[in-house]
C-alpha positions as YAML, in Angstrom:
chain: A
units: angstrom
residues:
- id: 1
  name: UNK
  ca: [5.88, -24.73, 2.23]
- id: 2
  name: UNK
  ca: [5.61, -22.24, 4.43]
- id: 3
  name: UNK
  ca: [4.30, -18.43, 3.36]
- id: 4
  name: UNK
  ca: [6.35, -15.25, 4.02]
- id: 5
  name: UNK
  ca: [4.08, -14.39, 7.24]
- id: 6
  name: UNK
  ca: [4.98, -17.54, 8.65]
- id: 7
  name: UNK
  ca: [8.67, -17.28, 8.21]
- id: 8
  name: UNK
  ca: [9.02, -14.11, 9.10]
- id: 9
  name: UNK
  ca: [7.20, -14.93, 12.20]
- id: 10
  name: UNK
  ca: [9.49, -17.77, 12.47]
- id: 11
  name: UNK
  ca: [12.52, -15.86, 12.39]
- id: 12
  name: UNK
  ca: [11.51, -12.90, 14.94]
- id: 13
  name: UNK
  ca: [10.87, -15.81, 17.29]
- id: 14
  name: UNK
  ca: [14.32, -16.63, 16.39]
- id: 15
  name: UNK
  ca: [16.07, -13.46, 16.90]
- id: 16
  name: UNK
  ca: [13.91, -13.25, 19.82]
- id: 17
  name: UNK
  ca: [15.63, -15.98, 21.20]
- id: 18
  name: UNK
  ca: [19.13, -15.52, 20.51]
- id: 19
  name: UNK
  ca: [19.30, -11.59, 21.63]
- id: 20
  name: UNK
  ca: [19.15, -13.16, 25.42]
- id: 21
  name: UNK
  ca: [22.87, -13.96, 24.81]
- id: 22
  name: UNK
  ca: [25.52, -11.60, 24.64]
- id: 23
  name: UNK
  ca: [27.10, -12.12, 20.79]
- id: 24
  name: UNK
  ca: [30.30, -9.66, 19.23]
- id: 25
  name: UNK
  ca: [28.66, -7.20, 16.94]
- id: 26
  name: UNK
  ca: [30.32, -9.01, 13.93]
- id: 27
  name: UNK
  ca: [27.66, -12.40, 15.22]
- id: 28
  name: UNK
  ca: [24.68, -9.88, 15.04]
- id: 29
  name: UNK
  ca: [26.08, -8.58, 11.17]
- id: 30
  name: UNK
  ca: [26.94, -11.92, 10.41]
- id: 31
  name: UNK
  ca: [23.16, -13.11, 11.65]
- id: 32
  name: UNK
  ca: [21.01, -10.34, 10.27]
- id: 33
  name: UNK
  ca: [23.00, -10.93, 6.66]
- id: 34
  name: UNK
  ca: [21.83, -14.82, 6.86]
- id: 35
  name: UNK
  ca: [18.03, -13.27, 8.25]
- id: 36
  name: UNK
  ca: [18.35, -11.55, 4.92]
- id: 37
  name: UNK
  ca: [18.92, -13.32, 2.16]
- id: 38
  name: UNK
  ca: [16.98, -16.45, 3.64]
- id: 39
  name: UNK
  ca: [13.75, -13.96, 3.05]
- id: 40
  name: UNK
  ca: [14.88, -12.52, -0.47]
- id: 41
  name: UNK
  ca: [15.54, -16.42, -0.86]
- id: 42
  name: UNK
  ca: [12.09, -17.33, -0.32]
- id: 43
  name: UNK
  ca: [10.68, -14.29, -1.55]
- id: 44
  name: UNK
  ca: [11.75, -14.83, -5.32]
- id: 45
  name: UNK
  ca: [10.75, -18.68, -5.10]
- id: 46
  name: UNK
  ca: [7.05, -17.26, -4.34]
- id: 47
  name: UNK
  ca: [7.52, -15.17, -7.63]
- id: 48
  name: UNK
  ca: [9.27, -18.37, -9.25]
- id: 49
  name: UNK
  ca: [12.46, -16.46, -9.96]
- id: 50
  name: UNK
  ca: [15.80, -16.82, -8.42]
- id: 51
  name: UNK
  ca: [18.77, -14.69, -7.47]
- id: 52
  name: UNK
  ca: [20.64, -14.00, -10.82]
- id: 53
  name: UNK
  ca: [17.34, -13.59, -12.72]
- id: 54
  name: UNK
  ca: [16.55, -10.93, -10.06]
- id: 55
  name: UNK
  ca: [20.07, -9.49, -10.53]
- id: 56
  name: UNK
  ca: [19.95, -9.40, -14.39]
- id: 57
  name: UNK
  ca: [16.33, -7.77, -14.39]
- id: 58
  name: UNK
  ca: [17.52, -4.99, -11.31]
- id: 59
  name: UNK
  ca: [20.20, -4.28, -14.09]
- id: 60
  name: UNK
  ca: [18.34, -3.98, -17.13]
- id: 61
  name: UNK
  ca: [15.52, -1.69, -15.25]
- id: 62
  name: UNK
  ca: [17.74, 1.44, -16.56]
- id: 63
  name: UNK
  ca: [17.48, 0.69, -19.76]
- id: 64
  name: UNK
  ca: [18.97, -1.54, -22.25]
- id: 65
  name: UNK
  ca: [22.57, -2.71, -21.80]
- id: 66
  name: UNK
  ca: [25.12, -4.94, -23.96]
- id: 67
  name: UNK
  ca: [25.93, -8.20, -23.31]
- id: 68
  name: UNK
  ca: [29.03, -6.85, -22.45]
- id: 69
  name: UNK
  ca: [27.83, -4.22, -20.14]
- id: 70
  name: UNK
  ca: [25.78, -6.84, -17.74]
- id: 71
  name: UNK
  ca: [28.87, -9.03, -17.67]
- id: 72
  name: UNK
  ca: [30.87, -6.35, -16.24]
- id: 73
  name: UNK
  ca: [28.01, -4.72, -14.13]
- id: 74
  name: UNK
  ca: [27.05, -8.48, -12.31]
- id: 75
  name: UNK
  ca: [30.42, -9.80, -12.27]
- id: 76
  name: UNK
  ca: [30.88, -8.76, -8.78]
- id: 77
  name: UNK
  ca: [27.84, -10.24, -7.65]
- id: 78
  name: UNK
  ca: [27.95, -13.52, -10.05]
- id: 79
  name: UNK
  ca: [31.26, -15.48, -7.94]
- id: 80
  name: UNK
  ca: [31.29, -19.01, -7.83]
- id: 81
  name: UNK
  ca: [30.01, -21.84, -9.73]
- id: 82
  name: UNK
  ca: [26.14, -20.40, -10.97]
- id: 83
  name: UNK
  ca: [24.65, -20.60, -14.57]
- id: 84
  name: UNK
  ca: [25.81, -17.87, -16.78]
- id: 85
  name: UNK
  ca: [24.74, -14.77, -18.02]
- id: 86
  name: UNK
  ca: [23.95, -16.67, -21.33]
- id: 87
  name: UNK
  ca: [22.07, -19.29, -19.36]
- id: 88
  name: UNK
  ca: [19.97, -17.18, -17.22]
- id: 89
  name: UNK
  ca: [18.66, -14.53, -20.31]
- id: 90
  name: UNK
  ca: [17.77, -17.69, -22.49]
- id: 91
  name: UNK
  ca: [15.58, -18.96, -18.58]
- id: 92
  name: UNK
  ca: [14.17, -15.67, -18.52]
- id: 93
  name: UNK
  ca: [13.45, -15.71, -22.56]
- id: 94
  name: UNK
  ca: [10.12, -17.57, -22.37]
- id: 95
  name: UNK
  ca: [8.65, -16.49, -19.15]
- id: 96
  name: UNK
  ca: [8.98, -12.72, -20.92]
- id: 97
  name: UNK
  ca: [7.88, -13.75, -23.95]
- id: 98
  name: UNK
  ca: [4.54, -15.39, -22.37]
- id: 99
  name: UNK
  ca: [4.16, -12.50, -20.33]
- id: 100
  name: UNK
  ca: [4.55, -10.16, -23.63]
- id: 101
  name: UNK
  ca: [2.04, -12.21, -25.41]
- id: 102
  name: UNK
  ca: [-0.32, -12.26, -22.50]
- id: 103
  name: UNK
  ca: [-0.70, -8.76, -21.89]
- id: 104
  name: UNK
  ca: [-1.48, -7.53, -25.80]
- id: 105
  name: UNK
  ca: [-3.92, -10.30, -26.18]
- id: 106
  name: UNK
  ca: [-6.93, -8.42, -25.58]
...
């Protein structure tokens, strides 16, 4: 496993590389979006969390929400074939509960 200095490294050598060739704006968009989320991809598996649990918690940071409500706000973002919004709170259910626990013990 390799730690975020290293990739990052890794992939400035990369773009290093690849800005030698002439590439349609729409490569370099198309590149920098893949640059992107392989970081925020490695990123939240340092901090043992994944996209959607990211997502959900972004959300709920102003303030509590209905179930309803974070259907309708992540929907956009929540395409495809992922666990659901049921699925990810009851993931994120005892990782914030140990946490909870953790920090009134004294």
């Amino acid at each position: 496993m390799h730690n975020q200095r290293q990739v990052l490294v890794m992939l400035q050598v990369k773009w290093l590389m690849l800005m030698d060739t002439p590439k349609p704006l729409g490569y370099w968009l198309q590149h920098l979006h893949n640059l992107l989320e392989t970081h925020f991809t490695l990123v939240l598996a340092d901090l043992v969390s994944n996209r959607r649990e990211w997502q959900l918690l972004s959300t709920l940071t102003g303030g509590p929400r209905s179930r309803t409500d974070l259907e309708r706000a992540l929907a956009p973002f929540w395409t495809g074939g992922g666990p659901s919004l049921r699925q990810v709170l009851a993931n994120l259910r005892p990782a914030v509960g140990s946490k909870s626990r953790t920090a009134r013990s004294p």
